[in-house]
C-alpha positions as CSV (number, residue, x, y, z in Angstrom):
1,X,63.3,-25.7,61.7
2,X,66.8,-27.1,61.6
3,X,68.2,-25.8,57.7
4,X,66.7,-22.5,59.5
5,X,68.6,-22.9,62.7
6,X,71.4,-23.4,60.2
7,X,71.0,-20.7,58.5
8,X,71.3,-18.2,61.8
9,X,74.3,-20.3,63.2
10,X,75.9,-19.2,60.0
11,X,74.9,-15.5,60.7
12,X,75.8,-15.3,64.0
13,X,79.6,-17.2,63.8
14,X,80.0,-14.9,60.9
15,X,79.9,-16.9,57.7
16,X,77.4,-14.5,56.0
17,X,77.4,-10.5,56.6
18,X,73.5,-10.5,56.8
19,X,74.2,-9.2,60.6
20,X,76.3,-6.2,59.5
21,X,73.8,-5.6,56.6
22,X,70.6,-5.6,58.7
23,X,72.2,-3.1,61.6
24,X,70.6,-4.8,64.3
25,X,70.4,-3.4,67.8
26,X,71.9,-5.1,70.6
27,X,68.8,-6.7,71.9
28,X,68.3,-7.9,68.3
29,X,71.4,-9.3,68.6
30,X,71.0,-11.3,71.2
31,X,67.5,-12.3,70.3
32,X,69.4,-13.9,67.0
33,X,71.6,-15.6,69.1
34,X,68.7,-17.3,71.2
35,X,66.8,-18.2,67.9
36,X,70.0,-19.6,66.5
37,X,70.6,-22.1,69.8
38,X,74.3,-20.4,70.2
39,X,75.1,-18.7,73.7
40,X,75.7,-15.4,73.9
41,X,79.4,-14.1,73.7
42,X,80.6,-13.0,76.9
43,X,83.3,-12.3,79.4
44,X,86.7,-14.1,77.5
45,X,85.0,-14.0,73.9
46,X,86.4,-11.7,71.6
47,X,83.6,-9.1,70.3
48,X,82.6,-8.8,66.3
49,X,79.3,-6.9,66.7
50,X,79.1,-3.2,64.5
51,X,76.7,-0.9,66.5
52,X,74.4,1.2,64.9
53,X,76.3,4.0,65.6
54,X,80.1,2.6,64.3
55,X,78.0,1.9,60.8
56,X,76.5,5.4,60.8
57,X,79.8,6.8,61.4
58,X,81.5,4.2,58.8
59,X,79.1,5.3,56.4
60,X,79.4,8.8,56.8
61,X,83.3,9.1,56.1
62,X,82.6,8.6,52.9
63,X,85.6,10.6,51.8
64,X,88.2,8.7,54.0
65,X,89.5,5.0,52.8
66,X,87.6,3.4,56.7
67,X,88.0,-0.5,57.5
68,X,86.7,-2.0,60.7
69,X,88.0,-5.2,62.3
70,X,88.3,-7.3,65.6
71,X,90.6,-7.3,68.0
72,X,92.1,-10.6,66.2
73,X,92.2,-8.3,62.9
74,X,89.5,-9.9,61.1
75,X,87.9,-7.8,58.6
76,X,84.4,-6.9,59.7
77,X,83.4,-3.8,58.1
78,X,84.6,-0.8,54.9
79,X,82.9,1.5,52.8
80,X,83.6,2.0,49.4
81,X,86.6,3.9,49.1
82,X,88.5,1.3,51.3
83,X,87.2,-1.2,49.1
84,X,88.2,0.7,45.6
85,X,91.4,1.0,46.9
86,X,92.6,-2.0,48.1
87,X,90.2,-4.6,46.7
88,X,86.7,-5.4,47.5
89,X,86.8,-8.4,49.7
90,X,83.0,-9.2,49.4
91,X,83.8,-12.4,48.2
92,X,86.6,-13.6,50.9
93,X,85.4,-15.1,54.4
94,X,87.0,-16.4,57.1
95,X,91.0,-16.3,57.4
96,X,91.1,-15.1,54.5
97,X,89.6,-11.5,55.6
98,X,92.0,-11.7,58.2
99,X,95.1,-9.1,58.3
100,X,97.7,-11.3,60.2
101,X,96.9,-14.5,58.3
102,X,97.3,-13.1,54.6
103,X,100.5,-11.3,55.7
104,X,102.4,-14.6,57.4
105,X,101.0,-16.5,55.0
106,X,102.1,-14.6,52.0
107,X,98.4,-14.2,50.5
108,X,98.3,-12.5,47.3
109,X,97.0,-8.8,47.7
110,X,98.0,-4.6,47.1
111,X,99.1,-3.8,49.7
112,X,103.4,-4.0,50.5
113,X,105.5,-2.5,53.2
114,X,109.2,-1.6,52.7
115,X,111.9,-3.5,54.2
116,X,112.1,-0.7,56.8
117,X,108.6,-0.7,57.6
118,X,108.1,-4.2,57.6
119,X,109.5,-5.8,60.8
120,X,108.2,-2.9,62.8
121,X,104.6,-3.8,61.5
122,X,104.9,-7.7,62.3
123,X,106.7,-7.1,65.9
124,X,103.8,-4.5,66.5
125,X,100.8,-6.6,64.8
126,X,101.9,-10.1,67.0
127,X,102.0,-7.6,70.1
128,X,99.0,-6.4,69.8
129,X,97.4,-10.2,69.1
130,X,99.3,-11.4,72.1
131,X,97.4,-8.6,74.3
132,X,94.2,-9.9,72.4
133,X,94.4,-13.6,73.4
134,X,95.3,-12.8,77.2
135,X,91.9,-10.4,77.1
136,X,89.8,-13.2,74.8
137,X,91.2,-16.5,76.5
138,X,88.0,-18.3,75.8
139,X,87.2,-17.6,72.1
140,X,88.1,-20.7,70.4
141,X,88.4,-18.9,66.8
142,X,91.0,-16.8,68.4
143,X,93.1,-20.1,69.8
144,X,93.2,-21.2,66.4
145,X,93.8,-18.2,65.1
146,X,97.1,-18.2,66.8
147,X,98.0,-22.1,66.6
148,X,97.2,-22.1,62.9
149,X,99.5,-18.8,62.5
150,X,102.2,-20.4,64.4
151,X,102.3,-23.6,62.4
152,X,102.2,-21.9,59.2
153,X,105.0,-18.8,59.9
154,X,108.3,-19.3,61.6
155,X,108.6,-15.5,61.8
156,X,105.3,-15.2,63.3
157,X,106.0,-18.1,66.0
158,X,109.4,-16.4,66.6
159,X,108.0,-12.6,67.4
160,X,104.9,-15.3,69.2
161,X,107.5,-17.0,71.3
162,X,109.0,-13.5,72.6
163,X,106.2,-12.5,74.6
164,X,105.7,-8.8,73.1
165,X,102.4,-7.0,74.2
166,X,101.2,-3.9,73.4
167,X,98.9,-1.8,71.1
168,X,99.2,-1.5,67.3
169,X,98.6,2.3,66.2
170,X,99.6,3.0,63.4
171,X,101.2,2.3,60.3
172,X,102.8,3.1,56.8
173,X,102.0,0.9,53.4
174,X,101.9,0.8,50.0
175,X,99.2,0.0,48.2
176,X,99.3,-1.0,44.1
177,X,96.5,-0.1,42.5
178,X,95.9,-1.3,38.8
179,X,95.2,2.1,37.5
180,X,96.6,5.1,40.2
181,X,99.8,2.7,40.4
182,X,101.7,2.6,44.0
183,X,99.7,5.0,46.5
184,X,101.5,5.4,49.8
185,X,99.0,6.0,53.3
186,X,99.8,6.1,56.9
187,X,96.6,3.9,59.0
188,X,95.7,4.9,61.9
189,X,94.3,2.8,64.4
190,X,91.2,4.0,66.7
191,X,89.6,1.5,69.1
192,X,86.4,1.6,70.2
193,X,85.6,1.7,74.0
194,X,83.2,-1.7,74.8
195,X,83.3,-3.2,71.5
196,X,87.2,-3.5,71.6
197,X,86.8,-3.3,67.5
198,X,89.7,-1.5,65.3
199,X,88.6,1.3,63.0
200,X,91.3,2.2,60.7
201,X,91.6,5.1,58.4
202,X,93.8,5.6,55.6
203,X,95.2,9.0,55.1
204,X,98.0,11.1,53.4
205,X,101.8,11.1,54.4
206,X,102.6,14.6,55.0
207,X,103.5,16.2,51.8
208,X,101.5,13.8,49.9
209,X,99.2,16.1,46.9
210,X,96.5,16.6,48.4
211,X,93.0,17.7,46.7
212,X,91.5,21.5,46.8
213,X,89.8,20.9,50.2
214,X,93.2,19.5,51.3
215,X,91.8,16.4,53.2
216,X,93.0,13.5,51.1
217,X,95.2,12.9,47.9
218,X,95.0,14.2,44.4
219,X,93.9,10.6,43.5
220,X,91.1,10.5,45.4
221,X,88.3,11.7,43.1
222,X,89.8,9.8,39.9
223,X,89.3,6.8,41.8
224,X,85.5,7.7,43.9
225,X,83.4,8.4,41.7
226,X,83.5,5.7,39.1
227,X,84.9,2.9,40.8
228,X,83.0,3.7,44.8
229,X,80.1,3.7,43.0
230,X,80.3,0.3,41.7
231,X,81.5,-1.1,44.8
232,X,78.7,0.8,46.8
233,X,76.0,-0.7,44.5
234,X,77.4,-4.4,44.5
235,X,75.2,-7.4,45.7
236,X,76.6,-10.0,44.6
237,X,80.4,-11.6,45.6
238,X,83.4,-9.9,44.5
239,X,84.5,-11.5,40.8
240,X,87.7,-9.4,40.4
241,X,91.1,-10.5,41.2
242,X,93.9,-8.8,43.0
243,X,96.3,-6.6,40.8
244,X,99.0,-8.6,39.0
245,X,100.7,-5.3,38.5
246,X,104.7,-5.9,40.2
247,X,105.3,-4.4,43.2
248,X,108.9,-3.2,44.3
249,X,111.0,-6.1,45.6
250,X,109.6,-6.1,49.0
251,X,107.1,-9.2,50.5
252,X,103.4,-8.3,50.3
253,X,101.4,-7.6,53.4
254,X,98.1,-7.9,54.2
255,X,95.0,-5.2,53.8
């Protein structure tokens, strides 16, 4: 009874994706909550729950690089483009999955942001946590979120310590893939009304090459159909290692 109890604790705190994976309703939900002795997030807890619909809709833009995270920018959800692209993060958990910690922290990964692009991203990214933690006061994972963040970044306690609030929309990156090479996208950010979760979707700078159908790059089918297909199919944790290729000479930035 308890290694079982265990078990759901681990499901339900988010240490093992077998929530996302079984696409439970939300009286499911909650019934997994009860069965795992954990109380049910409320009022001041930030939510990490995909509804049925948000995964039909993730896994029907199938064309479209789509990642899903919390309000505290923990990766909770992608389909397999997103994860050909940037790196299949199967295999990460906890901080590590999360987009503010591997970017203060200066976690290996693909994805850069010029010198330009970069301070706008960090003042806007800490803005939009800030707004997070004064909506989520009570979830302890978002507290040390934040504390471990300011400990480890000066830059992130100094935008912290400036009190900026507001609402990160959208952005420009680079992202160095080991074949396609450097493959620029503008994200933009859509959040969901309720679940307060960030869907973000990659898609082409204006004057990018875009395929016949004109929706998305001319890289987009070298990279779909071999490499998607691997990704989609994969059970077991990601083995592969982030591309050693150089980027230009600007810090690397989370997914």
């Amino acid at each position: 009874m308890d290694e079982g109890r265990r078990g759901l604790h681990r499901i339900v705190t988010g240490d093992v994706d077998l929530e996302r994976a079984l696409r439970l309703t939300d009286a499911e939900r909650e019934h997994l909550f009860v069965l795992a002795g954990q109380p049910l997030p409320g009022p001041g807890i930030m939510p990490a729950h995909l509804t049925p619909g948000l995964q039909r809709l993730l896994d029907q833009l199938s064309g479209t690089p789509v990642s899903v995270y919390d309000a505290g920018w923990t990766l909770l959800a992608w389909n397999p483009l997103w994860a050909a692209l940037v790196g299949d993060p199967a295999g990460s958990r906890g901080r590590d999955r999360n987009v503010l910690w591997r970017h203060f922290t200066g976690a290996d990964g693909r994805v850069t942001h010029t010198p330009e692009d970069q301070p706008r991203f960090e003042a806007s990214a800490v803005a939009d946590l800030r707004a997070a933690a004064a909506r989520y006061p009570r979830d302890p994972g978002l507290r040390d979120l934040v504390a471990g963040l300011r400990a480890a970044s000066p830059r992130f306690a100094e935008l912290w310590d400036g009190h900026g609030v507001g609402t990160h929309e959208r952005d420009r990156k680079t992202v160095h893939h080991p074949e396609l090479g450097p493959v620029t996208v503008d994200c933009d950010v859509l959040t969901t009304v309720g679940s307060d979760l960030r869907v973000v979707a990659f898609t082409a700078p204006p004057g990018s090459a875009r395929t016949s159908s004109g929706c998305w790059p001319s890289w987009a089918p070298r990279i779909s159909p071999r490499v998607c297909s691997v990704v989609a199919t994969r059970r077991s944790p990601c083995t592969s290692r982030p591309s050693r290729t150089p980027p230009p000479p600007t810090r690397r930035s989370p997914r």
